[in-house]
N, C-alpha and C positions, 0 to 999 in steps of 0.2 A: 536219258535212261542209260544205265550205267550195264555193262556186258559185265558177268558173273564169270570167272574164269575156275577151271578145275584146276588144283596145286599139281595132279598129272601132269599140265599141261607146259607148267614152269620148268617141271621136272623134266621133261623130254626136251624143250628148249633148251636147258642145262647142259643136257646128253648129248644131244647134234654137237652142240659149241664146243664141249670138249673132243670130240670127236674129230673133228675138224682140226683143233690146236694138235690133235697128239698126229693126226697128219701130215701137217705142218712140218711140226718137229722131226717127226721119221723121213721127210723127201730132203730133208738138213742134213742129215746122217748117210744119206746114199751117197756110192759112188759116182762120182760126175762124168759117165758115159752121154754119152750122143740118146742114148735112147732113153735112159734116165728122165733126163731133161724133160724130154719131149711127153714121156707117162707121167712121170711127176707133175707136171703142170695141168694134164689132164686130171689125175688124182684130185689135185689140191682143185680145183675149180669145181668136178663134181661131190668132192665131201665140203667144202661151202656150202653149198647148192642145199644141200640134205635142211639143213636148219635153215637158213633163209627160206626157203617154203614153207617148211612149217610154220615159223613168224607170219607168213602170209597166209597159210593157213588156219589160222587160230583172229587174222582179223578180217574174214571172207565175210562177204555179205549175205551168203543163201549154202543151205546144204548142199544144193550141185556146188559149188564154187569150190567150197569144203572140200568134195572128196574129190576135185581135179588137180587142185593142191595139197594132198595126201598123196597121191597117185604120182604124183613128179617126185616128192620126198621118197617114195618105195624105189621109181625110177631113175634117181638119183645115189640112192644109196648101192643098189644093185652096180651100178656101174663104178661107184665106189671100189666095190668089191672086185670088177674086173680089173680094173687099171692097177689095181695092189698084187692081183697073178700076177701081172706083167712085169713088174717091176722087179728087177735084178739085185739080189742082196751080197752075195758073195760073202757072209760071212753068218755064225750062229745067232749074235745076239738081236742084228738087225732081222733076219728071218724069223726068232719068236716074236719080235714087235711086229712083224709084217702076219704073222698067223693070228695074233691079237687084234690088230686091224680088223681082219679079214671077218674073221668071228663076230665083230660089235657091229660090220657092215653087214652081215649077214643075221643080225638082229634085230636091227633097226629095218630091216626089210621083212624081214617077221612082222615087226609092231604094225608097219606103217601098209601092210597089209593087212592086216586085221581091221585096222583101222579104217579102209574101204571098202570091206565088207560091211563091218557094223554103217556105215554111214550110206548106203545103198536104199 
């Protein structure tokens, strides 16, 4: 039997991954302090985090399963969002990508909250 998937669902996979990439790209561009490093690697591991759950998400076995793994994607991305405060720009262009970050983490914790309510 074949699982029917929602194109939503491709779509927010979509979303995490670049997410993640423009991540990526932005802990590239910081300045290489001591504490940089140390947030940056945090960053980078919990904006991974955000889409691999939900991949694991989307092939759960049972609606609990579902919404433990939405609930890590929420809890994930929220900490997204804190390790991006954290992180030292010292200059304009990298602080709007750091406020664009911040925004799309703060989005995707939107969704991925709604998303375990409806799933309760």
């Amino acid at each position: 039997m074949t699982k029917i998937r929602n194109p939503k669902q491709y779509d927010l996979e979509e979303r995490t991954l670049k997410f993640a990439k423009r991540v990526r790209a932005f802990v590239k561009k910081l300045p290489r302090t001591l504490v940089n490093l140390e947030d940056g690697r945090q960053l980078i591991n919990a904006s991974g985090s955000v889409g691999a759950n939900y991949i694991e998400a989307n092939e759960s076995f049972s609606k609990k399963d579902f919404g433990m793994r939405v609930k890590i994607c929420r809890k994930e991305a929220k900490e997204s969002r804190y390790w991006l405060r954290l992180i030292e720009t010292n200059n304009d262009v990298l602080e709007k990508e750091r406020e664009s970050l911040i925004q799309e983490a703060t989005e995707l914790t939107k969704i991925f909250g709604s998303m375990v309510e409806k799933s309760k």
